[in-house]
C-alpha positions in Angstrom: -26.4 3.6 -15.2 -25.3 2.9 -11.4 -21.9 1.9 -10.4 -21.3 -2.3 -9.5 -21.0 -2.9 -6.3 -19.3 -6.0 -5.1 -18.6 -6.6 -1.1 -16.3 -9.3 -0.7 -17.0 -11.6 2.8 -13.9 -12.8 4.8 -13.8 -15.2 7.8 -10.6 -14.0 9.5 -8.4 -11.2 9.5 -6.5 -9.6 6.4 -3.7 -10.4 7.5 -4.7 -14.3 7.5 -5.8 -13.9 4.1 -3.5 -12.8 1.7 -5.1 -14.1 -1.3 -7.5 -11.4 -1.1 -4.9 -9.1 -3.0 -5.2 -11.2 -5.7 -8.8 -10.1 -6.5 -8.4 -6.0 -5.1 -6.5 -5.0 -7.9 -8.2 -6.4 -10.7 -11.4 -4.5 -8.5 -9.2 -1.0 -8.7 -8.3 -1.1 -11.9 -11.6 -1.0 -13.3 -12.8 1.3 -10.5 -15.3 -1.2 -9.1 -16.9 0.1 -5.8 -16.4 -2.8 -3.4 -16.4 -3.5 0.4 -14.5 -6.2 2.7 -16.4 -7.7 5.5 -13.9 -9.7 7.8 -14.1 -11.3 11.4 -11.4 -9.6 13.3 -10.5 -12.5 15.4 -7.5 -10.8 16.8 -8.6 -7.5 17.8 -6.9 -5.6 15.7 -8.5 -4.0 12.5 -10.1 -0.5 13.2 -13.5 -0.6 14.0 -16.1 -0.1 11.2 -19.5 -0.9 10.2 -17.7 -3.8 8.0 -15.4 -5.4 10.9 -17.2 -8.0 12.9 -15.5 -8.8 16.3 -16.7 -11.1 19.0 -15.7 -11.5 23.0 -13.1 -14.1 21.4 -9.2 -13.2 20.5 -7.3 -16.2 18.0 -8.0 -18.4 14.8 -10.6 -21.1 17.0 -14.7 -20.5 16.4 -17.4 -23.1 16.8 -21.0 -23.2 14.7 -22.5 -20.8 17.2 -19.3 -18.4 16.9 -20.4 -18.2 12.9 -23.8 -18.6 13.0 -23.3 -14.9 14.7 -21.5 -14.1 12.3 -23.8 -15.2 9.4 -26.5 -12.4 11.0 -24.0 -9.7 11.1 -23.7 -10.2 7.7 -26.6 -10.7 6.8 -28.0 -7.8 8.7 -25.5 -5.6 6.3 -26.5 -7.3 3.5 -29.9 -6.4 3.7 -29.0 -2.3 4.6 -26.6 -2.2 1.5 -27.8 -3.7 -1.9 -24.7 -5.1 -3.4 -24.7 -6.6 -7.4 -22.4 -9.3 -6.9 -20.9 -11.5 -3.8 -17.3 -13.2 -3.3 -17.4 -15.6 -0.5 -14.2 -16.7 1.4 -14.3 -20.4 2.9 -16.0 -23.8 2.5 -17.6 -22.4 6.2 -19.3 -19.2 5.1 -20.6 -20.6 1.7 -22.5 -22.7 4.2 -24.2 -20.3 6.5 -24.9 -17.8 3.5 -26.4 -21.0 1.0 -29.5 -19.5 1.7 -29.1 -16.0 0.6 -26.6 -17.2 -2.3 -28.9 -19.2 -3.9 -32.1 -16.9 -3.8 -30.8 -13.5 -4.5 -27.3 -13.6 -6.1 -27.7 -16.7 -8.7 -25.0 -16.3 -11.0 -23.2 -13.4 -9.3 -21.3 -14.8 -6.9 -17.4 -16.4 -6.3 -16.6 -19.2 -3.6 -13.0 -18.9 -2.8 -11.5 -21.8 -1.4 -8.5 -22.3 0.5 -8.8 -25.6 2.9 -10.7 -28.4 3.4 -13.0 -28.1 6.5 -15.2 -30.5 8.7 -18.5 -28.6 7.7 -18.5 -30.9 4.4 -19.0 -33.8 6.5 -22.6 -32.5 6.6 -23.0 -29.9 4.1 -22.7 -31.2 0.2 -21.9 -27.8 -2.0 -23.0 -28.9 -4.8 -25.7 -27.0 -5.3 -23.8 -23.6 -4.1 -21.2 -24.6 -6.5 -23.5 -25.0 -9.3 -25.0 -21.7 -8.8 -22.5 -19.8 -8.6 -20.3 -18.2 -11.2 -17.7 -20.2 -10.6 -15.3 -21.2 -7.8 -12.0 -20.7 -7.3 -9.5 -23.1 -5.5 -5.9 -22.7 -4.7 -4.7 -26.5 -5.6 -6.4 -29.0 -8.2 -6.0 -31.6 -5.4 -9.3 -30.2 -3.7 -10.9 -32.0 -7.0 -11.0 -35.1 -4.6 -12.7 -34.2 -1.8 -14.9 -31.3 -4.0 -18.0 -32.6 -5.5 -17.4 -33.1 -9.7 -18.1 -29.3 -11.1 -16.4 -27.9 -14.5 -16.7 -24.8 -12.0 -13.5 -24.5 -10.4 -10.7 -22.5 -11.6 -7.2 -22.8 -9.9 -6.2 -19.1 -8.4 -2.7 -20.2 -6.7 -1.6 -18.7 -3.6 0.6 -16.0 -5.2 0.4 -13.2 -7.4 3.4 -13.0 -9.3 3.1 -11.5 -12.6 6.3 -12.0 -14.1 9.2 -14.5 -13.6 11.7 -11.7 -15.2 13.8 -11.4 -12.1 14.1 -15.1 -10.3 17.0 -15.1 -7.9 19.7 -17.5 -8.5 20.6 -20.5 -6.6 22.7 -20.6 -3.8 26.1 -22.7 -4.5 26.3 -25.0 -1.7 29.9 -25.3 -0.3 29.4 -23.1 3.1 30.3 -25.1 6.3 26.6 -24.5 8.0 23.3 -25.0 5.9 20.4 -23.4 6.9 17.0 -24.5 6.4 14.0 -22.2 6.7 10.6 -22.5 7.6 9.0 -19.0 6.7 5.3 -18.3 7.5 2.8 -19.1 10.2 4.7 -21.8 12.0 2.1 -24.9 12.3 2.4 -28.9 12.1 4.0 -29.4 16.2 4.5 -33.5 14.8 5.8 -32.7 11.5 8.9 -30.0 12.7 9.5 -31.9 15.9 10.2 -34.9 13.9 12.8 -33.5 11.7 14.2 -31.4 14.5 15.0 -34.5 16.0 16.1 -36.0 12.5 19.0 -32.9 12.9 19.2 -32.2 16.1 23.2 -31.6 17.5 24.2 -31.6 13.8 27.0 -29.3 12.9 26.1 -29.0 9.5 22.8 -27.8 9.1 21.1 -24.9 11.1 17.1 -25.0 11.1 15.3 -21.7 11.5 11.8 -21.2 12.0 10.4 -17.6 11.3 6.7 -16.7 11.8 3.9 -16.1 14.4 1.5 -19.2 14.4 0.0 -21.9 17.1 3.2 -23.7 17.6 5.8 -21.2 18.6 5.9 -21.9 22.8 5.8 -25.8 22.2 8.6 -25.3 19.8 10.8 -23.0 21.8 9.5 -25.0 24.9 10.7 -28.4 23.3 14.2 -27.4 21.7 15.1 -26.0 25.3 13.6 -28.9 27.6 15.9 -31.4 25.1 18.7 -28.6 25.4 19.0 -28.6 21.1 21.2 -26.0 19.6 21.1 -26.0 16.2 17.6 -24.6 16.1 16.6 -21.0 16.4 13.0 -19.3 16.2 11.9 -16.0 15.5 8.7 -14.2 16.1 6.3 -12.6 13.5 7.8 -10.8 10.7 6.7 -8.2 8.2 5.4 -8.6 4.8 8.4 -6.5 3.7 11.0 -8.7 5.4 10.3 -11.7 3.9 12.0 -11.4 0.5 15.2 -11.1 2.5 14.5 -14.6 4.8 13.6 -16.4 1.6 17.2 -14.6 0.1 19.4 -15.6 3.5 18.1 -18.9 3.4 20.1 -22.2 1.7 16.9 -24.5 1.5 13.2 -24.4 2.6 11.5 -26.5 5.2 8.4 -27.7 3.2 7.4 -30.8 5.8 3.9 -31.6 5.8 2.8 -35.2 6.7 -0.5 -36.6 4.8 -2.6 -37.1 7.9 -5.2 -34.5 7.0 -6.9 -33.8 3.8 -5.5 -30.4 3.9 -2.0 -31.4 4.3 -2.7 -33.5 1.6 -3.7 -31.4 -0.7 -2.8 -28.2 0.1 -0.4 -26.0 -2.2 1.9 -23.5 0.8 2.8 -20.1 -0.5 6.0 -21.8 0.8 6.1 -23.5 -2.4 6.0 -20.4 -5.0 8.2 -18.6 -2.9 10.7 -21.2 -2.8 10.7 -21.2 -6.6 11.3 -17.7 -7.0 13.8 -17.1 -4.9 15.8 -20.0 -6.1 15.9 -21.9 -2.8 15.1 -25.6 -3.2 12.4 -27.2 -0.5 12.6 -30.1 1.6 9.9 -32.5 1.8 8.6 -35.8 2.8 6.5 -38.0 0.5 2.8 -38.6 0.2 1.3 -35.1 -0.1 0.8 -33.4 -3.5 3.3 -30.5 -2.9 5.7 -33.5 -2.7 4.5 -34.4 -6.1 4.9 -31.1 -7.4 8.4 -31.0 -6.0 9.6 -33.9 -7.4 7.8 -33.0 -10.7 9.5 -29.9 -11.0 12.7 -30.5 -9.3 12.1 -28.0 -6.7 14.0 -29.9 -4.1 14.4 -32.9 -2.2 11.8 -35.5 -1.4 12.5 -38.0 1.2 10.8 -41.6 2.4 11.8 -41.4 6.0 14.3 -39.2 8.1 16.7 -42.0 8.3 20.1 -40.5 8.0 18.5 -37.7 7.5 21.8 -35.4 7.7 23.6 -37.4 5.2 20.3 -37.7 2.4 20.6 -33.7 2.8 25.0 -33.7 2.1 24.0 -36.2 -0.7 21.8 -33.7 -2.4 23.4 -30.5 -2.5 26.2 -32.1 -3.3 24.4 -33.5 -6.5 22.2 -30.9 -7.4 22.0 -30.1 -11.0 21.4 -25.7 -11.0 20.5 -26.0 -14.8 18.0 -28.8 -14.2 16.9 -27.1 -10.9 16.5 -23.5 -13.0 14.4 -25.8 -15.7 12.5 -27.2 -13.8 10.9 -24.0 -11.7 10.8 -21.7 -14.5 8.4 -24.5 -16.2 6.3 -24.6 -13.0 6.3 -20.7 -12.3 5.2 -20.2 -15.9 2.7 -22.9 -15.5 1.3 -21.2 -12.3 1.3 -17.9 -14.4 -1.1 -19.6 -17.1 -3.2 -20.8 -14.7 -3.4 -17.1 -12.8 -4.2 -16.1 -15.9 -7.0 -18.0 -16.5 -8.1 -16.9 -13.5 -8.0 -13.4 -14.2 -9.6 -13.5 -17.7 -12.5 -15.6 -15.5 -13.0 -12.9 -13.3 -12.5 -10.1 -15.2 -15.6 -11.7 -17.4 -17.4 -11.7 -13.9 -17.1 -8.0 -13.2 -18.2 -7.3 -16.6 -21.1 -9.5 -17.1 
């Protein structure tokens, strides 16, 4: 009997996508035989017969960038016969519909991680339908998905255990900093409540992370001479327990102009939770309604006295309700992982 062979078919570099790890593990430990194809946007995966680069460096394709793609991948497609197929994005389930729905019925995973304008003339539901199933990273996507009892929540973490959570800070330091860790994007959202602190002597905000905002940040704190604001460059994967550890609270700002924003669940959020460091956020998203549901942090209205709603917190905050509250949600998002895990594990044997 032949080995399986999966091959599973990235829009972006690995370093973009790190929910990818949490299906290669489950591949290795049951010795599946599987391949990544991924767009190197950036120039800088080695070169192979699986890495498709174009004359293009950075995050920003159009249709005819992927409809390039789509060939390259089909071309390899049709010189390697694979048994099964995991798809990454709402994009690439689009361009590969075709293929998807005549030779891989049944045996293949969407994986998706943000909303994108392609549904605006592509409905899924037929993609959705025949695949296995589909895994999203936040149940919000429910209401901009088409109805499907085909979706399975995989969220953008893969803890296993919540053993070892790091305790709280106690907050009686003169200087409080607040940390935004991860691709720095959202210009509108961390100018605003820069400005909300800006010359405050109480609270420090830090941004670490290589993203598209970076020179506008750095650009704007020193046109408006601000002080109480520093930002760091790209980190690596192995530093980031220690920002998470140095930091007193997170920045978790997202406004709900966009469906993604809206939506969306940040790593931000289960890292926050595990490290014991409670988020900041503003209302109308649904990471602001997991926050307050959870008690994962502080939820404002409006940045109106913004320094003193902050003092006003961590000078109430409750540790045993905080501790409560995110080991219910951690083990919560461990059920669901699970789920996910028993859903594919029936997919690589079936």
């Amino acid at each position: 009997m032949s080995k399986m062979k999966i091959v599973l078919i990235c829009p972006s570099n690995m370093l973009y996508m790190p929910y990818v790890k949490n299906y290669e593990p489950l591949l290795k430990e049951r010795d599946i035989d599987y391949n990544i194809i991924n767009w190197d946007r950036f120039g800088i995966e080695e070169i192979s017969e699986f890495s498709y680069r174009d004359n293009k460096v950075g995050h920003q394709r159009n249709f005819f960038d992927y409809y390039k793609y789509k060939k390259f991948i089909i071309k390899h497609l049709n010189s390697v016969k694979y048994d099964k197929i995991i798809v990454f994005g709402i994009q690439l389930s689009f361009f590969l519909k075709e293929i998807l729905q005549k030779k891989f019925i049944g045996n293949y995973i969407i994986d998706i991680r943000d909303y994108n304008k392609i549904l605006k003339i592509f409905n899924p539901i037929k993609t959705i339908e025949t695949s296995s199933f589909v895994t999203i990273s936040s149940p919000a996507y429910k209401e901009w998905l088409p109805i499907s009892d085909k979706y399975i929540v995989n969220h953008n973490t893969n803890i296993r255990s919540i053993d070892r959570l790091i305790e709280p800070k106690i907050y009686n330091k003169k200087e409080i900093s607040i940390s935004y860790i991860g691709a720095l994007a959202n210009f509108q959202e961390n100018r605003d409540f820069i400005n909300s602190l800006k010359g405050s002597s109480k609270f420090l905000l830090k941004f670490h992370g290589q993203g598209t905002i970076n020179n506008k940040l750095e650009e704007y704190i020193k046109e408006y001479n601000i002080g109480n604001v520093e930002i760091y460059d790209r980190y690596e994967k192995s530093e980031e327990s220690e920002l998470y550890i140095q930091a007193d609270l997170i920045n978790m700002i997202l406004y709900n102009k966009n469906i993604n924003d809206k939506t969306c669940l940040s790593n931000r959020l289960y890292n926050s939770a595990l490290y014991g460091r409670p988020m900041v956020a503003i209302s109308g998203t649904h990471i602001s309604e997991v926050i307050n549901m959870y008690n994962l942090g502080l939820v404002i209205n409006s940045y109106d006295s913004m320094e003193q709603k902050l003092l006003n917190y961590l000078s109430r905050i409750n540790i045993d309700e905080y501790n409560k509250g995110r080991i219910i949600f951690l083990n919560k998002v461990l059920k669901e992982n699970m789920t996910f895990i028993e859903k594919f594990t029936d997919f690589l044997i079936n």
